[in-house]
C-alpha positions in Angstrom: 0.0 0.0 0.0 3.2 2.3 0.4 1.4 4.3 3.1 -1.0 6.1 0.8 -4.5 6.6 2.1 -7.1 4.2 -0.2 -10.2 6.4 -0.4 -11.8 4.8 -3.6 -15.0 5.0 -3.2 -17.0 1.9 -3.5 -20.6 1.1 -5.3 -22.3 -2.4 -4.5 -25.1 -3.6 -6.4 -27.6 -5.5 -4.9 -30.5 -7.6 -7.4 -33.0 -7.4 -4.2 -33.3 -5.0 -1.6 -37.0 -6.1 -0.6 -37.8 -7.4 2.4 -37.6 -10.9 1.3 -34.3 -10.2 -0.3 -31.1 -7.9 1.5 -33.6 -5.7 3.3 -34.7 -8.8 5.5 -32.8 -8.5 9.0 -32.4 -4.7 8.5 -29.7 -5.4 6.5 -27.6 -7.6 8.1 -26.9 -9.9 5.7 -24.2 -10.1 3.1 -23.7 -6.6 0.9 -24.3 -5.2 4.3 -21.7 -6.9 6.2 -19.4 -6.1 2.6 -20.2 -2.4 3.0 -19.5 -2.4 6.9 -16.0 -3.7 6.3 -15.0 -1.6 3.6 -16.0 1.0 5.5 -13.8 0.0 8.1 -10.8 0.4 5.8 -12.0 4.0 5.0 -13.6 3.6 1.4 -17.0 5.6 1.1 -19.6 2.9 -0.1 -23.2 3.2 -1.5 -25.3 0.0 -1.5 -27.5 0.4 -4.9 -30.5 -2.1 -6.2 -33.7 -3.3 -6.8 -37.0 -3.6 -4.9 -40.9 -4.4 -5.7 -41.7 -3.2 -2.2 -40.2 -0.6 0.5 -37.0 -0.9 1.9 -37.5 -2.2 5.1 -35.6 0.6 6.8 -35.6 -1.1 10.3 -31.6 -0.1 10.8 -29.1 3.4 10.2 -26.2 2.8 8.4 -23.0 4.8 7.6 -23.4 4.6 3.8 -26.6 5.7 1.4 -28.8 2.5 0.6 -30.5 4.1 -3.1 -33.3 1.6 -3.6 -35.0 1.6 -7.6 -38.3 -0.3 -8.5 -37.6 -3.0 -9.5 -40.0 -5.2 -12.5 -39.8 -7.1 -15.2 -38.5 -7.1 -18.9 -38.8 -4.3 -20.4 -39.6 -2.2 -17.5 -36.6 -3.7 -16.3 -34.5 -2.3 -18.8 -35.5 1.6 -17.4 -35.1 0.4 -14.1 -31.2 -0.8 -15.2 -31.0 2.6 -17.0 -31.5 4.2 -13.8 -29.4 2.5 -11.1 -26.5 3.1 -13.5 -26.7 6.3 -14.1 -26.8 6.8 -9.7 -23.3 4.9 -9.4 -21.2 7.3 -7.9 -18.4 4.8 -7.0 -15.1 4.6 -8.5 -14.9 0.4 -8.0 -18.1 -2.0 -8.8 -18.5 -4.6 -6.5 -21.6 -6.8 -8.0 -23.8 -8.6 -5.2 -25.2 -12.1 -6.7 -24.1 -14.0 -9.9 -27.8 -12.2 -11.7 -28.5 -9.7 -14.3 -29.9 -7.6 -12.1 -26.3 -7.3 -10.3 -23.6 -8.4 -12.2 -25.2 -7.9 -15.4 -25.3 -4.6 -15.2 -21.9 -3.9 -13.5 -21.2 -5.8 -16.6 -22.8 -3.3 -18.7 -21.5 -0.8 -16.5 -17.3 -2.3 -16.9 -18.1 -1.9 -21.0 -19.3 1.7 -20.7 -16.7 3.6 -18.4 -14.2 0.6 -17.4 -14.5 0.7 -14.1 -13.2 -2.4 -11.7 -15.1 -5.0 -11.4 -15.4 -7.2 -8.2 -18.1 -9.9 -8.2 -19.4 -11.6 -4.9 -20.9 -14.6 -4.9 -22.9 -16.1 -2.0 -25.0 -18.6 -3.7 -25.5 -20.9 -6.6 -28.5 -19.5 -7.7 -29.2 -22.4 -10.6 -29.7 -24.3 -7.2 -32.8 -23.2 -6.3 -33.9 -24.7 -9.9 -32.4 -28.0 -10.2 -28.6 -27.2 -10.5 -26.5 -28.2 -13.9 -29.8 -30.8 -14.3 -32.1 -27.5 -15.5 -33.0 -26.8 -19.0 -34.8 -25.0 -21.2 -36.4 -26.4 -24.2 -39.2 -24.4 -25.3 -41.7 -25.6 -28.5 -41.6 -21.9 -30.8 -45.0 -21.5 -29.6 -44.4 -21.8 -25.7 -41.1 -19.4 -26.4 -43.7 -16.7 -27.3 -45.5 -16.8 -25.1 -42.9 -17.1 -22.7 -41.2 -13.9 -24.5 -44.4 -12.2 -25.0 -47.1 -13.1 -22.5 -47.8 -11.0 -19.8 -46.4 -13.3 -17.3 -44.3 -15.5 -19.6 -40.7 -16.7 -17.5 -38.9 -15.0 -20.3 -39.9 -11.6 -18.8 -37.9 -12.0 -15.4 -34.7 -10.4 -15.1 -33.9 -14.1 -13.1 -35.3 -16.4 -14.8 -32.7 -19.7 -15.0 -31.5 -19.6 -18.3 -30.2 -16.0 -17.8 -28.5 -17.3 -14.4 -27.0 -20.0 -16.5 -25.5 -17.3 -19.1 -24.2 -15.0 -16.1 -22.7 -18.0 -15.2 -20.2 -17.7 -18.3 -19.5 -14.4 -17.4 -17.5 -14.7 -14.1 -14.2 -14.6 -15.8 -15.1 -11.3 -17.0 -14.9 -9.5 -13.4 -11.7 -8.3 -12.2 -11.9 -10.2 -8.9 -14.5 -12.9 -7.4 -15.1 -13.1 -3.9 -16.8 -15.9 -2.0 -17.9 -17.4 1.1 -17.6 -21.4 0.6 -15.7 -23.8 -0.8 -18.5 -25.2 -2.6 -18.6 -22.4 -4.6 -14.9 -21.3 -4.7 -14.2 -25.1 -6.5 -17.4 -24.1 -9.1 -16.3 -19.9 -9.6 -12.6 -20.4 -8.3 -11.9 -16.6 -7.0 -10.8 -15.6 -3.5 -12.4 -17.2 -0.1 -14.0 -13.9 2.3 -16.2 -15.5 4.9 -19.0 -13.8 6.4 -18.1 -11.1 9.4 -20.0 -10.9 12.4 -20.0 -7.9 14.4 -18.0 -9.3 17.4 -18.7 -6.0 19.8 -22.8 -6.3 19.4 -22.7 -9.6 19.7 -21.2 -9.9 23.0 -22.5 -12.0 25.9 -21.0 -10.2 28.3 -23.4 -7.8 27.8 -26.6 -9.6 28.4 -28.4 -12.0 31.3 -29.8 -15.4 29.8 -31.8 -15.5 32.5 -33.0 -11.9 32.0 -33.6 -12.4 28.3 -35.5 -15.6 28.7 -37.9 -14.1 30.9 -38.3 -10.7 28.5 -39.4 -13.5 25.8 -41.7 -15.2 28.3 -39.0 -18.3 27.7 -38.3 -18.8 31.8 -39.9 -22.8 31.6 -38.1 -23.9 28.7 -34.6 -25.3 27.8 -34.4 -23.7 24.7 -33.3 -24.9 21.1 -33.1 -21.8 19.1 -33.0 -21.3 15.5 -32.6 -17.5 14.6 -33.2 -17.8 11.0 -35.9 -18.0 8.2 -37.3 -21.6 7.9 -37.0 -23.3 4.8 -37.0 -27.1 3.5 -33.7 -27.4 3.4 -32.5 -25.9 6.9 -33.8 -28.8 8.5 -35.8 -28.3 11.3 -38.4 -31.5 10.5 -35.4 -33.3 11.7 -35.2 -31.4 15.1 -38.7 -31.7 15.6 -38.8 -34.9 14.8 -36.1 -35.9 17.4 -38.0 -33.4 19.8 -41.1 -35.9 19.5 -38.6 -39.0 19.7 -37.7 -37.1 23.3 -41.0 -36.2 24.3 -40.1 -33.9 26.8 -42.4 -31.3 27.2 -39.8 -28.3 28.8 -37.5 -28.5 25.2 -38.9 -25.9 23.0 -37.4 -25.0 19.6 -37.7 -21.3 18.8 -38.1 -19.8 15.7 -37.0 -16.1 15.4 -39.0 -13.9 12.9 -40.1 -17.0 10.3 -40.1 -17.3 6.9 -40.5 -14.0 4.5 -40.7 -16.1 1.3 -44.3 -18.8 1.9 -46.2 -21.0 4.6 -43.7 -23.4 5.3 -43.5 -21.4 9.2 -47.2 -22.2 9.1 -46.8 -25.8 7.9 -44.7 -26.5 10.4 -46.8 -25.3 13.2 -49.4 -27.0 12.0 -47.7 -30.9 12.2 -45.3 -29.7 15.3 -46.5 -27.1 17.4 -46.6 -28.3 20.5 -42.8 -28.2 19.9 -42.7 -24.6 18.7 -42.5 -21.0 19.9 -42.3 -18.6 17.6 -41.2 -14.9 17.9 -42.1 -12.4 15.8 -38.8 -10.7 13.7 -37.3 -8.1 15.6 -34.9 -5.8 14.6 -30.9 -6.9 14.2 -30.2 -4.8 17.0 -32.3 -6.9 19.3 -31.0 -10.3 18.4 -28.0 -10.5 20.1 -30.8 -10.3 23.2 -32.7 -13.1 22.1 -30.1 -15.3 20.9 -28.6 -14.9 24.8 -31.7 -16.4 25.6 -31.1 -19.8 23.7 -29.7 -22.9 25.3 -28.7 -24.2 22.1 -28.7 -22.8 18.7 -29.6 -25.5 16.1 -28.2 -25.3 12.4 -29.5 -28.8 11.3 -28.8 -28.1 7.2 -29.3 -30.7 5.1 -26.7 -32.4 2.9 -28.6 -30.6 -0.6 -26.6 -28.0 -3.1 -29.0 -25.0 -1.7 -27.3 -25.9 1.7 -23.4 -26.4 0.5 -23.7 -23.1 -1.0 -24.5 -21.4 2.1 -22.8 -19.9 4.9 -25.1 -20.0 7.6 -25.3 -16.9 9.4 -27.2 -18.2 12.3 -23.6 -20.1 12.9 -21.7 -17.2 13.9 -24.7 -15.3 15.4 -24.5 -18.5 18.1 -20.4 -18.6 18.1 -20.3 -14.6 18.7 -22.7 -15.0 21.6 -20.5 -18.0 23.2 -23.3 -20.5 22.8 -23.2 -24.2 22.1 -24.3 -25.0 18.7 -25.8 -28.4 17.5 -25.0 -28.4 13.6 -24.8 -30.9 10.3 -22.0 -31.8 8.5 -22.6 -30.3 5.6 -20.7 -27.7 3.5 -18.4 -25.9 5.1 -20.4 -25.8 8.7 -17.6 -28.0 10.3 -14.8 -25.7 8.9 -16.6 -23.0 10.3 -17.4 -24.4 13.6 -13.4 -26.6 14.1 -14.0 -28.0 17.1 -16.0 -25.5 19.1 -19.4 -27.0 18.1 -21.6 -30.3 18.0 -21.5 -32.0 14.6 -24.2 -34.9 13.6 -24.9 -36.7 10.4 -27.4 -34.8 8.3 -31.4 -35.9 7.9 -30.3 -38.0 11.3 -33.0 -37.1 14.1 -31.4 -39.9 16.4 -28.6 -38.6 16.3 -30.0 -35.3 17.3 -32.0 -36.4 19.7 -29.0 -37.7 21.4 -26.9 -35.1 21.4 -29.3 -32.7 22.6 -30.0 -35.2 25.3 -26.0 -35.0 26.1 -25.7 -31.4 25.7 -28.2 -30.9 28.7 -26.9 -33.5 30.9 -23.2 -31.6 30.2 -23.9 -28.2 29.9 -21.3 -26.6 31.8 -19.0 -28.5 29.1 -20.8 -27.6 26.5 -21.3 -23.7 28.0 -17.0 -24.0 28.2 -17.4 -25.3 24.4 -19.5 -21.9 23.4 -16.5 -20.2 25.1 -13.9 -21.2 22.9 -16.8 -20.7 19.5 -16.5 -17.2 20.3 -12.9 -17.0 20.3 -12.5 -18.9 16.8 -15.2 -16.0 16.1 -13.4 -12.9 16.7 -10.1 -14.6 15.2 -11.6 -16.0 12.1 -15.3 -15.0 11.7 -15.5 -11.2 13.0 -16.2 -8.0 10.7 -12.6 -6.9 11.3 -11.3 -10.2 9.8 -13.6 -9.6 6.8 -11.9 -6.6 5.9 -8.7 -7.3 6.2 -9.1 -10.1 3.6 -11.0 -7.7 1.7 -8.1 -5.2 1.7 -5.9 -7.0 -0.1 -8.1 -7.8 -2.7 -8.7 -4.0 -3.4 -5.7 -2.9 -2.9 -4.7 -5.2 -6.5 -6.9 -3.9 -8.0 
């Protein structure tokens, strides 16, 4: 860096800033944890993208968030026109392998050749079958699906386009990524996830005191602090919870899902099991996660999970709890040996180890101890920009 100050300012471009997308959490997912650590190393950033409702503005931040509505083809393509002619950055950093991201940070590379960083946090041909997806329209299905006023064709995100963005990674000047999985699909350079280690602090809050504030006082509490989902597998934690049949162990579900039912469904078959608390602001959830015995992160072994980096994993390592996990992906990388590891789609084997966590929990309190300091070493927002440092000062 030859001491000179790197005050570069930074533009990230995000596909979804809805409340289902990077707005969920007030923010405190990905391009938001990006912009907090390059703010750390001085760069002004803007956060830039897409929504078809409000920005939940449920957090402040040190950087604008410019939020455009969002649509479909060709509204799209004014939408586009717009959020590029806002960038005020002097580097790109695209948010998601999608055309409304890196596409047009593509767009935007070819028109002023600005530097082009790419994150990706997901395989997004996952959610639709993976390499196995295709597309093989009649001519009279294409136009409809061109021309109809819902035909697929019309979506900024519809697969096949994912699939061509796909070819397009070699094309950024620098790929950032937060798993293996996807560093052996993309290649480009591993930067975890960062947690903010000083709001996330035990130290700072009573269990007992936060368990009664969430009317949790009677309960040995199994929390999961995410949104639910298929994949996360929590029909395998209910299902040991009904192998136990002990009526104090409660798993608790923190805000539920923003994208269906499947909260509802789960109620429905297991809710004797089940507390759910309504989503609260990030500020608040290093409060309720204090309240958790255990924080469960039961993923299943599928290529929607592999891709991930589960946030919930630090959330619990940050706050010094013990955390009951899968092996899958990288979550027993993440975790070393600071955590509790079964088989995935196993609810023996979960039932088993919650029944030894409980009947050792001073150990497995001591184990929470040492999660928190593999946090701050390896996991923290600091650590996130320090990695990301070098990567912008190549460019």
């Amino acid at each position: 860096m030859n001491g000179v100050k790197d005050n570069r300012k930074i533009s990230i471009i995000a596909s979804d800033l809805s409340k289902s997308g990077a707005g969920r959490w007030g923010g405190a997912v990905r391009p938001f944890l990006l912009a907090q650590a390059l703010t750390k190393l001085g760069h002004p950033v803007e956060i830039l993208g897409f929504s078809r409702d409000q920005f939940p503005q449920t957090a402040s931040f040190d950087f604008p968030v410019k939020v455009l509505p969002g649509g479909n083809y060709p509204k799209f393509f004014r939408a586009a026109q717009q959020l590029l002619s806002r960038i005020e950055g002097d580097i790109i950093y695209a948010y998601k392998l999608k055309p409304s991201s890196f596409g047009i940070a593509l767009l935007d590379k070819l028109r002023t050749r600005r530097p082009l960083l790419l994150d990706i946090d997901d395989w997004e041909l996952s959610w639709h079958g993976g390499d196995r997806w295709r597309y093989r329209p009649s001519l009279p299905q294409l136009a409809r699906d061109l021309l109809g006023r819902d035909g697929v064709l019309r979506d900024p995100d519809f697969p096949l386009y994912l699939a061509w963005m796909e070819k397009w990674v070699p094309r950024a000047d620098c790929t950032t990524l937060h798993t293996q999985f996807l560093q052996k699909r993309f290649g480009g350079v591993y930067v975890p996830n960062g947690k903010d280690t000083a709001l996330f602090d035990p130290s700072q809050y009573d269990p007992v005191e936060s368990r009664h504030r969430y009317n949790l006082t009677d309960y040995r509490v199994l929390m999961f602090p995410g949104a639910p989902r298929p994949y996360k597998g929590l029909e395998d934690v209910l299902t040991a919870l009904d192998q136990l049949n002990q009526p104090d162990l409660k798993l608790v579900i923190v805000g539920g899902s923003p994208y269906d039912d499947y909260d509802d469904r789960l109620m429905r078959k297991w809710g004797r099991w089940i507390i759910q608390l309504p989503k609260l602001p990030y500020s608040v959830m290093p409060d309720v996660i204090a309240a958790a015995h255990i924080i469960v992160v039961p993923q299943q072994n599928v290529p929607a999970a592999q891709a991930q980096f589960p946030l919930k994993l630090t959330d619990g390592m940050a706050m010094a709890k013990p955390i009951l996990a899968t092996r899958v992906g990288d979550i027993p990388e993440i975790l070393g040996e600071t955590g509790f590891l079964v088989d995935p789609s196993a609810p023996d084997q979960l039932a088993t180890e919650i029944q030894r966590i409980f009947q050792n929990l001073d150990e497995a309190n001591a184990r929470g101890l040492d999660a928190r300091k593999r946090c701050i070493k390896c996991y923290s927002i600091d650590t996130m920009a320090s990695l990301l440092s070098t990567i912008i000062h190549r460019i």
